[in-house]
C-alpha positions in Angstrom: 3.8 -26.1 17.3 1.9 -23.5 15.5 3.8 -22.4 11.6 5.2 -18.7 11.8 3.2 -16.4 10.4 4.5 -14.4 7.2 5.9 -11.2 8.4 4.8 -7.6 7.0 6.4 -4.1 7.5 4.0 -1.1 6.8 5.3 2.5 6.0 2.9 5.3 6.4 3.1 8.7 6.6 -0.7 9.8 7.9 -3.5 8.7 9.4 -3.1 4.9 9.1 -6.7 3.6 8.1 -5.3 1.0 5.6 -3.3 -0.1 8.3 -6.1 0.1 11.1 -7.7 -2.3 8.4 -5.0 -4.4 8.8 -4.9 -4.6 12.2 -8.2 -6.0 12.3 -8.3 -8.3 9.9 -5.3 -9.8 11.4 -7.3 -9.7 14.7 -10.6 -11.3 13.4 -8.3 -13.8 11.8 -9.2 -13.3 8.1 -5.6 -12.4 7.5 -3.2 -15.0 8.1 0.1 -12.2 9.1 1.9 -10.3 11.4 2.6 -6.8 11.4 6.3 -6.9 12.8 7.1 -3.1 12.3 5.1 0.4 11.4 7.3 3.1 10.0 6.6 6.6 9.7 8.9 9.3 8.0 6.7 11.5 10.1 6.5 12.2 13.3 2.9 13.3 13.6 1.9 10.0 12.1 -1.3 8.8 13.6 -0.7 5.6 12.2 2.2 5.0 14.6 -0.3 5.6 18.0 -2.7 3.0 16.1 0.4 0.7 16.1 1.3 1.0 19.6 -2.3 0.5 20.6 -1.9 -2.8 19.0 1.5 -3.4 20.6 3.4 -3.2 17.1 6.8 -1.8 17.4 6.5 2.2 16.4 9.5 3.6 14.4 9.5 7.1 13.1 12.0 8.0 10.6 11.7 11.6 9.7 12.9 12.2 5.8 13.6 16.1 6.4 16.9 14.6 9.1 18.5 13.3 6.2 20.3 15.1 3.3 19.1 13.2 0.2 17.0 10.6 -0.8 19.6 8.0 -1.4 20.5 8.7 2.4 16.8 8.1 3.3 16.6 5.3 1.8 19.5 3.3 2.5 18.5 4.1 6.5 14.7 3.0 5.6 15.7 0.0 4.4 18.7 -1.1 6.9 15.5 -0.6 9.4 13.4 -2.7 7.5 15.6 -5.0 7.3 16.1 -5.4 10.8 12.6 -7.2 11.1 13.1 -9.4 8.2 10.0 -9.2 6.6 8.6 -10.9 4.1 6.4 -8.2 2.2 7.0 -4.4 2.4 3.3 -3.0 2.3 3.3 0.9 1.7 0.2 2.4 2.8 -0.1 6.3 2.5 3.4 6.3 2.3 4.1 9.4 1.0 7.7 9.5 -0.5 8.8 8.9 -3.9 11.3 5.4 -3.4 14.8 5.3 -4.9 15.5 2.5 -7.3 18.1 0.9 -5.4 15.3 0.6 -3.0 12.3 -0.5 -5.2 15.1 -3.2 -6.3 15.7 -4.4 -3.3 12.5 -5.4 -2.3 11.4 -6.3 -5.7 8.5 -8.9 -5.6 7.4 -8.0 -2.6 6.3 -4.7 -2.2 3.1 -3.1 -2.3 1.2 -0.1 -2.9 -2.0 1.1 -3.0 -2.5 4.2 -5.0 -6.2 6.2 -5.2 -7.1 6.2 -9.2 -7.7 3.7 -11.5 -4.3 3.7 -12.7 -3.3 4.0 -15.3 -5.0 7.1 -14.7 -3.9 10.0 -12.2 -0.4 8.8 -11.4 0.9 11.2 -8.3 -1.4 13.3 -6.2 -4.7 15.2 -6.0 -5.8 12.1 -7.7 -9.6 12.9 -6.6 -9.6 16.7 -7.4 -8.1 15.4 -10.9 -10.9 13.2 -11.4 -13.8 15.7 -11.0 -12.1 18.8 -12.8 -12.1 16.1 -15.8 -15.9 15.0 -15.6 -14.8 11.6 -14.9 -18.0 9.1 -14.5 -15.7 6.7 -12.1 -12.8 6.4 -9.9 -11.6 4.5 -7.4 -8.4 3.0 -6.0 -5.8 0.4 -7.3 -3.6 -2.0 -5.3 -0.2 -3.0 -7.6 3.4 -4.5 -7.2 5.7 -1.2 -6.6 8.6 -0.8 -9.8 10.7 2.1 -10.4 8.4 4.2 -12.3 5.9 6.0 -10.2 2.6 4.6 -9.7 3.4 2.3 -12.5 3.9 -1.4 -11.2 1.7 -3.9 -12.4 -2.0 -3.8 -11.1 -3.3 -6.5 -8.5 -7.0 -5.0 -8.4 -9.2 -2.3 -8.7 -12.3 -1.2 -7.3 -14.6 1.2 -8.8 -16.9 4.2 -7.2 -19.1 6.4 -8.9 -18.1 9.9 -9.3 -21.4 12.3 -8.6 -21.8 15.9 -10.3 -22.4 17.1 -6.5 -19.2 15.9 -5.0 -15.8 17.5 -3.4 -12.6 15.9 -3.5 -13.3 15.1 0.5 -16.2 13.1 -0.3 -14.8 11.3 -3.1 -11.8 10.2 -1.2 -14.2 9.0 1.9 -15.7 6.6 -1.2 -12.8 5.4 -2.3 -11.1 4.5 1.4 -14.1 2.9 2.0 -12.9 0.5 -1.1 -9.3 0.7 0.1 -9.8 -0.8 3.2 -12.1 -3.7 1.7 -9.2 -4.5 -1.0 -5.7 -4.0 0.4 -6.0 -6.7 3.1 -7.4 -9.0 0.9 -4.7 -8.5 -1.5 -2.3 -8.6 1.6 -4.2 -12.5 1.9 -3.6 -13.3 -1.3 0.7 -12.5 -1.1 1.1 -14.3 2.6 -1.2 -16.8 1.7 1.3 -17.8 -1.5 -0.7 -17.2 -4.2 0.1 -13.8 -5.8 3.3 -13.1 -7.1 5.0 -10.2 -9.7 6.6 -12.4 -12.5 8.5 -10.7 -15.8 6.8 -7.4 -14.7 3.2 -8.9 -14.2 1.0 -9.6 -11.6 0.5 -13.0 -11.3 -2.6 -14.6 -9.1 -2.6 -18.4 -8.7 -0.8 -19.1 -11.7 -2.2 -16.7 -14.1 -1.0 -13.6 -15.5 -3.3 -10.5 -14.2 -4.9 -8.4 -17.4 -3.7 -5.0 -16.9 -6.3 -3.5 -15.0 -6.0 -6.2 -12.3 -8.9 -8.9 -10.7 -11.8 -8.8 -12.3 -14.1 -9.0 -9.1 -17.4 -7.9 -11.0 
């Protein structure tokens, strides 16, 4: 009898290309997981069509039916909930999570956010990074905690920043990195060997350094 997989619910809110990642690397077997739920909190999502393509249940919340955050997220979770998972993975999720939430699920859920936090917490992250001049940027996987943006840091991966470049271009260099790092990171969790400890990420026993992996 074959072990049961560990289980992971993704929350998106666009296009779904970390998730499409996912999908495959779950596929080609070089992530040991199963997506059990995709949640959108919109309805235009294409994540949720890549989902039901790969016969993962489909579940669109929209955030502008309910009258508060707090009521949001009490219905996000009780859904969640429903498919017992065992990591919460936010990807392109789009809303800023209640505490009650974040505390819920402490230890097990994940975001990846596009700077090298941290640098550019929030949004327009890319457009940020060439009004400044900046040299590099790139993208950072970390544990979600109540402060935006400001869990601890899994990993980074780096992309040059060219004098020639829009914020569109920069992005498509720093997705290219996201979908590289965010399933291996997801490999890493399910596979036992990541953990947030005391407000650190911890990999295989070892405390993290603040800027993450070093994987260069």
């Amino acid at each position: 009898m074959s072990e049961k997989k560990p289980r992971l619910c993704v929350l998106i809110s666009g296009n779904g290309s970390n998730l499409q990642a996912m999908i495959d690397r779950i596929q080609s077997g070089q992530l040991e997981a199963s997506i059990v739920a995709v949640i959108a909190n919109k309805a235009n999502a294409y994540g949720l069509v890549r989902a039901e393509r790969a016969g993962i249940p489909a579940i669109c919340l929209e955030h502008s039916h309910y009258a508060s955050r707090d009521e949001y997220d009490m219905v996000l979770k009780d859904t969640i909930d429903t498919y017992t998972p065992d990591c919460v993975v936010l990807a392109g999720f789009m809303r800023i999570l209640t505490a009650d939430f974040v505390h819920h699920y402490a230890g097990k859920l994940l975001n990846i956010h596009p700077s090298l936090l941290p640098k550019y917490k929030g949004l327009n992250t890319h457009q940020r990074a060439i009004e400044n001049g900046d040299k590099e940027h790139g993208v950072s996987v970390h544990f979600v905690t109540p402060e935006l943006d400001g869990g601890p840091v899994i990993i980074q991966s780096r992309v040059p920043v060219f004098a020639e470049d829009t914020p569109d271009e920069l992005a498509a260099r720093v997705q290219e990195q996201e979908r590289q790092i965010y399933p291996l990171v997801l490999q890493w969790f399910v596979a036992g060997r990541l953990s947030m400890k005391d407000n650190k990420a911890v990999l295989d026993e070892k405390i993290l350094p603040t800027e993450g992996y070093a994987n260069d």
